[in-house]
C-alpha positions as CSV (number, residue, x, y, z in Angstrom):
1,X,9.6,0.8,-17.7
2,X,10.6,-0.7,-14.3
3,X,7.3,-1.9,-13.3
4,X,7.2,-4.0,-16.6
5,X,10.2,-5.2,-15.4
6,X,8.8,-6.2,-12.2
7,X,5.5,-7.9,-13.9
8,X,8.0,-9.8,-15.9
9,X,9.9,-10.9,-12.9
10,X,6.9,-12.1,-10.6
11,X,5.3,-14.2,-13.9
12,X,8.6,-15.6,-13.8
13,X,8.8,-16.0,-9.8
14,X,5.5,-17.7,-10.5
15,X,7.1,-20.3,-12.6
16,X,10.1,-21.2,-10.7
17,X,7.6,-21.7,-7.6
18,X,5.6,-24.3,-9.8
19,X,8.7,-26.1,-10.8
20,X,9.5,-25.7,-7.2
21,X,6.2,-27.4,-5.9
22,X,6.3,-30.3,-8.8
23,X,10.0,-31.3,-8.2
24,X,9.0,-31.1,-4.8
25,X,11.6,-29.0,-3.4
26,X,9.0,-26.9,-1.1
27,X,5.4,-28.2,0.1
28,X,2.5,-27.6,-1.4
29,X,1.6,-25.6,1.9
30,X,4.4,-23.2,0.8
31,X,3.7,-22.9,-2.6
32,X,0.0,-22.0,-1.6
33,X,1.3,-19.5,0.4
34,X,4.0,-18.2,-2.1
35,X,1.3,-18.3,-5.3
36,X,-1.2,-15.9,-3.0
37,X,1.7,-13.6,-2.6
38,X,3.0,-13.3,-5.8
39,X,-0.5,-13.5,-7.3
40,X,-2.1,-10.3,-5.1
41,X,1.5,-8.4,-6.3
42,X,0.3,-8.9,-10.5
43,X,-2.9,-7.9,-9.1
44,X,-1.4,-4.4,-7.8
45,X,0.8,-3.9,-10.5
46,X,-1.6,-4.6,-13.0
47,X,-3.2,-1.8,-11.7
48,X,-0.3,0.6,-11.4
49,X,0.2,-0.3,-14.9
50,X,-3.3,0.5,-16.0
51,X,-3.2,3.9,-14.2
52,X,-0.2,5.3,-15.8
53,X,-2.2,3.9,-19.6
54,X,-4.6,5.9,-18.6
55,X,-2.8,8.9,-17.4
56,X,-0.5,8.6,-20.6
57,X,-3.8,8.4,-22.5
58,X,-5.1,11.7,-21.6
């Protein structure tokens, strides 16, 4: 399913940022930023997800 997919991709986004901020190849200003973006997307797909359980469930 694509937006498994997507979750996948943005856990993994999330990684490559850390690594990003401990190597310090971008600020820690940036990676604040970059972890509340990619942190309110799993929020939203989390819930897309969770719909279409529940639709599927029914």
């Amino acid at each position: 399913m694509m937006l498994q997919t997507a979750s996948v991709h943005i856990d993994l986004l999330k990684l490559l940022v850390r690594l990003s901020k401990d190597c310090r190849c971008i600020s820690n200003q940036h990676y604040l930023d970059m972890e509340s973006r990619l942190g309110e997307a799993g929020k939203m797909l989390g819930g897309w997800l969770n719909s279409l359980k529940q639709k599927n469930a029914v």
